[in-house]
Backbone as numpy.savetxt, mean C-alpha at the origin, in Angstrom:
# Nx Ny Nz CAx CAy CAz Cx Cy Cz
-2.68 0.46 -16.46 -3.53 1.64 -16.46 -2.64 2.86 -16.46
-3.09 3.33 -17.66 -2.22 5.01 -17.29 -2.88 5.67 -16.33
-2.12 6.82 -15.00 -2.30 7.43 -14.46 -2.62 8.99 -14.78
-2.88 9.94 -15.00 -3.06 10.80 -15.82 -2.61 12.20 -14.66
-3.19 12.14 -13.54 -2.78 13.31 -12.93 -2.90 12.85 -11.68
-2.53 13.83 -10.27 -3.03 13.59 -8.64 -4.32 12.79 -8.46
-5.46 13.90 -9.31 -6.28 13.48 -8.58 -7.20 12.10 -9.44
-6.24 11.79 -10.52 -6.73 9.94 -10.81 -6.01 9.51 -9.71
-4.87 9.21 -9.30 -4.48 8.33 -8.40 -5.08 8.53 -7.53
-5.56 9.69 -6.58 -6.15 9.70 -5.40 -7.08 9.03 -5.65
-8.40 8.32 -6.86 -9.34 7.94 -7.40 -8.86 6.25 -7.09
-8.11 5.76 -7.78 -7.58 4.29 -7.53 -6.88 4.27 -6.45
-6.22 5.54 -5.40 -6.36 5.20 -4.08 -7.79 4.83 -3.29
-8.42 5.34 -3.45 -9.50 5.02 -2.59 -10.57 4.37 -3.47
-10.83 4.06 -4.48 -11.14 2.37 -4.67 -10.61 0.97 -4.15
-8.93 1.42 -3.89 -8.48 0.68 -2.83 -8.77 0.04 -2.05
-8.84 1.39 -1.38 -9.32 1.38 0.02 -10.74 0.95 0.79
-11.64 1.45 -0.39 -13.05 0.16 -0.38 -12.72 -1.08 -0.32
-11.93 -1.65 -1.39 -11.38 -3.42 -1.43 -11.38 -4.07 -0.11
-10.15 -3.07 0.56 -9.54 -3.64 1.72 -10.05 -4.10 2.90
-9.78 -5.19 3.32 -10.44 -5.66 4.61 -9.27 -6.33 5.58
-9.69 -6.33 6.65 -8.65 -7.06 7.78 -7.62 -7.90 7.50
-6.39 -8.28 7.52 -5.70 -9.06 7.09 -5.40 -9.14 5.76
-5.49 -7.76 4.76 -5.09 -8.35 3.17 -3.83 -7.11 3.39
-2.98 -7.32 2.00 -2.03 -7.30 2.26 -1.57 -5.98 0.88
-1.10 -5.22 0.68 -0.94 -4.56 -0.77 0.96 -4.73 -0.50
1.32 -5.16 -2.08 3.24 -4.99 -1.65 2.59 -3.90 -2.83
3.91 -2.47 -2.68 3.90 -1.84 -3.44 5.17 -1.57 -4.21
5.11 -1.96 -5.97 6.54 -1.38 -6.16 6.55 -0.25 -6.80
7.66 0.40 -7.29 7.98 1.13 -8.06 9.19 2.33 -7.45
9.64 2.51 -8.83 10.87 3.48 -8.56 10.70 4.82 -7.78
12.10 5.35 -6.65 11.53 6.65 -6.04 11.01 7.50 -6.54
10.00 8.32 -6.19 8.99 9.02 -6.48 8.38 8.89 -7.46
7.92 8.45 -7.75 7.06 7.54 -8.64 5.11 7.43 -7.93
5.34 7.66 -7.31 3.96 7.73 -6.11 3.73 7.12 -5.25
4.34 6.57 -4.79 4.08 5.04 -4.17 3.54 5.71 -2.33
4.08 6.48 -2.09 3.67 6.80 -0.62 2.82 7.89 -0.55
2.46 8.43 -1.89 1.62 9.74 -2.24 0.01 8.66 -2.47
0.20 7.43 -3.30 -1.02 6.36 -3.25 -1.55 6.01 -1.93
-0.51 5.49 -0.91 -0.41 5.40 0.46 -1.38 6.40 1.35
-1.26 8.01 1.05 -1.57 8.87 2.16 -3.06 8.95 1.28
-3.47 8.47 0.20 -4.90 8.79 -0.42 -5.57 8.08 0.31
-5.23 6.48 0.42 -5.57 5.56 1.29 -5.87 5.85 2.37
-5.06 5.89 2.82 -5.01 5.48 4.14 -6.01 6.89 5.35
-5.78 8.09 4.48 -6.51 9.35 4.85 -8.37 9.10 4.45
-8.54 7.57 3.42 -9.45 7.49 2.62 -10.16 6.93 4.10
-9.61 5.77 4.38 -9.89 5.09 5.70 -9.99 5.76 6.74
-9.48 6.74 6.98 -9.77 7.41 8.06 -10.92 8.38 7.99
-11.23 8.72 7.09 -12.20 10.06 6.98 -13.51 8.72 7.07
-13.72 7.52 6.90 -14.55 6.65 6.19 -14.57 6.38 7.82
-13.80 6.01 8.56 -14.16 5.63 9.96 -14.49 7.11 10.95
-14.69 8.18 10.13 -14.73 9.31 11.11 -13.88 9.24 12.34
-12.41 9.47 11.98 -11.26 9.85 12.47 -10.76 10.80 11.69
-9.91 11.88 12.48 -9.14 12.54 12.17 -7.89 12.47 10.92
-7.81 12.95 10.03 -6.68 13.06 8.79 -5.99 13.29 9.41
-4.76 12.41 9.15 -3.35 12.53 9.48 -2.34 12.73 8.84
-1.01 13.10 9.22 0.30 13.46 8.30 0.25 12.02 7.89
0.44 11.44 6.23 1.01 10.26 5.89 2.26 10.52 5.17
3.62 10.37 6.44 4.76 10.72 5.75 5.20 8.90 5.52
6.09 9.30 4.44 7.11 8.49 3.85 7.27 7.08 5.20
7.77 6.04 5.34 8.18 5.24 6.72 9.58 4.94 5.70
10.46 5.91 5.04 12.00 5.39 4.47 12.24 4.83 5.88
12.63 5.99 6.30 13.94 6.25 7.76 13.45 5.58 9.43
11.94 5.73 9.18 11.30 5.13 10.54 10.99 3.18 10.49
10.87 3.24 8.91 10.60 2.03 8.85 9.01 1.15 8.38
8.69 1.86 9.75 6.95 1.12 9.74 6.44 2.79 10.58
4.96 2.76 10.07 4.17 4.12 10.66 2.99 3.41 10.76
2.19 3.51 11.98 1.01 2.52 12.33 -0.26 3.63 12.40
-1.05 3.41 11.82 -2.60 4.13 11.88 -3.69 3.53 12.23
-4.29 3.93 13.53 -5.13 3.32 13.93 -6.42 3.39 13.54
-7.52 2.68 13.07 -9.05 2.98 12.70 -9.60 2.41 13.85
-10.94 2.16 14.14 -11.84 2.02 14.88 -11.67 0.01 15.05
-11.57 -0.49 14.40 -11.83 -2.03 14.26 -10.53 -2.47 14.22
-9.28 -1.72 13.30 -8.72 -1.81 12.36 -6.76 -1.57 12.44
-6.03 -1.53 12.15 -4.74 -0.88 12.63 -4.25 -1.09 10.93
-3.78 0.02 10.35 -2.87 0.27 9.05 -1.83 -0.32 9.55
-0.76 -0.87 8.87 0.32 -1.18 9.41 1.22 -0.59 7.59
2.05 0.53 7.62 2.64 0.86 6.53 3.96 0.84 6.67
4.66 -0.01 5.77 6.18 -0.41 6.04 6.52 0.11 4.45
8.15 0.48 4.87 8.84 0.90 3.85 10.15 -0.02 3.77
10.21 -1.03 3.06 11.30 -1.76 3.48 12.55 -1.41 2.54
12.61 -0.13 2.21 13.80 -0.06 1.28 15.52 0.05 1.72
15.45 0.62 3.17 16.47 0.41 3.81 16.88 -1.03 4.37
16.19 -1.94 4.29 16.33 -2.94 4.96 17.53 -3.72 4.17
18.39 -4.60 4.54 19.71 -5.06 3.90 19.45 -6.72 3.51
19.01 -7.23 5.04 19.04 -8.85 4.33 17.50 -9.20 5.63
17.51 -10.29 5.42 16.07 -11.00 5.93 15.82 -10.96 7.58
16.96 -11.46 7.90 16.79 -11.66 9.03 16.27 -9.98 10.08
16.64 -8.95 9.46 16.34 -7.52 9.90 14.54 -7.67 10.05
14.23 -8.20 8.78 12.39 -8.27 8.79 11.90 -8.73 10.59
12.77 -9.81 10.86 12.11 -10.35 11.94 12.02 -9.27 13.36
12.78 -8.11 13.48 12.47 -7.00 13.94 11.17 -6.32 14.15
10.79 -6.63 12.93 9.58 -5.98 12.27 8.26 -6.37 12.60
8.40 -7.67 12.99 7.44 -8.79 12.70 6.55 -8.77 11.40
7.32 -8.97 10.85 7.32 -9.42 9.20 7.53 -10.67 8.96
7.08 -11.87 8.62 5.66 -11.65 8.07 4.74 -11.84 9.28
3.66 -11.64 9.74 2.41 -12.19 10.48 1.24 -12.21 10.05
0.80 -12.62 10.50 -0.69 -13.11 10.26 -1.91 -12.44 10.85
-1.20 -11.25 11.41 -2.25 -10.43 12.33 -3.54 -10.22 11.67
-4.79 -10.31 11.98 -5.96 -10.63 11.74 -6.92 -9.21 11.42
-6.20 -8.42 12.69 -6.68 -6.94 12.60 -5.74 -5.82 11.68
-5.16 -6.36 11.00 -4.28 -5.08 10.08 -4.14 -5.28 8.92
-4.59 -4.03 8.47 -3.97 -4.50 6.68 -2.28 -4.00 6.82
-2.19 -4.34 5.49 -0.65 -3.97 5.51 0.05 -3.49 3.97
0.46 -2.75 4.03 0.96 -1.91 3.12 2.73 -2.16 3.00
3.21 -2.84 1.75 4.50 -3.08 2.14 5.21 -2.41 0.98
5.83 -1.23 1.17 6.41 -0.57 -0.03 7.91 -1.38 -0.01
8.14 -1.40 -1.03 10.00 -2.46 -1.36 9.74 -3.89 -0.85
8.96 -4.69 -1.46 8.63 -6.00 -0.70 9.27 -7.06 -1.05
10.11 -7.07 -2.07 11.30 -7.96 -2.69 11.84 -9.28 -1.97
12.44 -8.59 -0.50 13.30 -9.36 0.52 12.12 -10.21 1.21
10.70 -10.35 0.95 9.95 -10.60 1.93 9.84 -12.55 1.11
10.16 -13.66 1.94 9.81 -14.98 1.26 8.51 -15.28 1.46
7.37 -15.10 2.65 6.74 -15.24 3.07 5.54 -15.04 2.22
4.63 -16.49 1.39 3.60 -15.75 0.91 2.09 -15.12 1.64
2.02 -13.93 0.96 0.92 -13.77 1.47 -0.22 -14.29 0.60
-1.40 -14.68 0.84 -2.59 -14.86 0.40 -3.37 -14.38 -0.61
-3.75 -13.24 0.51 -4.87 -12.04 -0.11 -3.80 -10.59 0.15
-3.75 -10.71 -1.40 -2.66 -9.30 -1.87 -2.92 -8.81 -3.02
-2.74 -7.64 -3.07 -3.06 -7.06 -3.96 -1.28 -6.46 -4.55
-0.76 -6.50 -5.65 0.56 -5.72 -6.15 0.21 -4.60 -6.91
0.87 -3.84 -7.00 0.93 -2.64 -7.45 2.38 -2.26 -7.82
2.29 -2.27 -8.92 3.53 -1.81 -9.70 3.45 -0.44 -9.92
4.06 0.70 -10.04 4.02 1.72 -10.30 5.41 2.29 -11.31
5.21 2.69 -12.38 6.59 3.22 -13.27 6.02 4.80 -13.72
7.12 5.59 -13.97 6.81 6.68 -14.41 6.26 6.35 -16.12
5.34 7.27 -16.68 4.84 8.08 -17.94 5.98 8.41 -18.94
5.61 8.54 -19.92 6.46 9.55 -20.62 6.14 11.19 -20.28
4.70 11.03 -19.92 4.99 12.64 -19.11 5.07 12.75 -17.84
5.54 14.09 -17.26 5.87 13.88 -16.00 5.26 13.79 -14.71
3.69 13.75 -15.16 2.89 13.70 -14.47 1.81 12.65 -14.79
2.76 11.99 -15.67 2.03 10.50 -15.53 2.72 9.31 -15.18
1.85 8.42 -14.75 2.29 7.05 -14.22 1.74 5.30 -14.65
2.03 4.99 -14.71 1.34 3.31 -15.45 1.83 2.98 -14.02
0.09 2.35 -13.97 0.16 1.59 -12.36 -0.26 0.05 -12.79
0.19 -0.99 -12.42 -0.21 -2.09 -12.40 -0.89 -2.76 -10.86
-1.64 -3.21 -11.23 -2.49 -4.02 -10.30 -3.16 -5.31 -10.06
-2.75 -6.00 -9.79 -2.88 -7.70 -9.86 -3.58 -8.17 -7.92
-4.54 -8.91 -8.53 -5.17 -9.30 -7.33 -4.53 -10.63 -6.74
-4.19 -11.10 -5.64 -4.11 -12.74 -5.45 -4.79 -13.10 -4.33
-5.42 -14.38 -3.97 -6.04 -14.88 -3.22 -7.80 -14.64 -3.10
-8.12 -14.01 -1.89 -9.76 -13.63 -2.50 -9.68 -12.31 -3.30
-8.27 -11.71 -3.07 -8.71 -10.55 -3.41 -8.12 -10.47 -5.43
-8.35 -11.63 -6.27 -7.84 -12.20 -7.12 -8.63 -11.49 -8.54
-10.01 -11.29 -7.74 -10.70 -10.74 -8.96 -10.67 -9.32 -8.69
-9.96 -8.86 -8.12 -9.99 -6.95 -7.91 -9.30 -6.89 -9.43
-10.07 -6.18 -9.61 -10.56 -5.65 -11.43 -10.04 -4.20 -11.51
-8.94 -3.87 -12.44 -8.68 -2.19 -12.00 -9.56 -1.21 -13.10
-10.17 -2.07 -13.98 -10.97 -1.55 -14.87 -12.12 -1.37 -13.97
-12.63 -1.58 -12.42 -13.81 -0.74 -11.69 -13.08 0.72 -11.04
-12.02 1.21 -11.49 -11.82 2.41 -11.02 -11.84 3.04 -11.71
């Protein structure tokens, strides 16, 4: 899917974010700045305004790692694993789990062996213009038939 401007992605951010339910999983790739944590704060601000909570800063997790957002039922769990070096660091993290109450958002998910289930990928590459983006989106598990032609 070509991306065309902000406010398409903010659009297939929060179609997203309808999808999502407890325990599914999004890995996100694509090259720096490219959108990948700008898709992230559509989300995840999508979920929050949707649980009537407060909008929050959704910065970057490069340098912190993981940034946790709480909803009402629910806990975001958003990891940036691009600093990370080799595997055994994940287990810090508690990467992978099975936690029941969190979705999880895994930007740089490469190093991760662990399959998940119900995931959604997202590829992200820049446009030939500079304000566009080709996002890919592939469903697995229940979440297999998420269709990006409903956004």
């Amino acid at each position: 899917m070509l991306v065309r401007s902000i406010e398409q992605l903010k659009k297939v951010s929060i179609r997203l974010a309808e999808k999502l339910r407890p325990n599914d999983t999004i890995f996100l790739e694509g090259e720096i700045g490219s959108g990948k944590t700008t898709l992230c704060r559509y989300l995840i601000n999508h979920l929050q305004k949707k649980n009537k909570l407060p909008i929050t800063n959704v910065p970057s997790p490069t340098f912190n790692i993981v940034y946790e957002y709480f909803l009402k039922n629910t806990k975001v769990m958003h990891y940036d694993l691009y600093r990370i070096n080799n595997v055994n660091e994940l287990k810090n993290l508690d990467l992978p789990n099975d936690n029941k109450k969190e979705i999880k958002i895994i930007e740089w998910p490469n190093l991760l062996k662990k399959k998940f289930n119900n995931k959604i990928e997202i590829k992200i590459k820049f446009g030939k213009k500079t304000t566009e983006r080709v996002v890919n989106i592939k469903g697995h598990g229940k979440l297999k038939e998420f269709n990006i032609n409903e956004i």
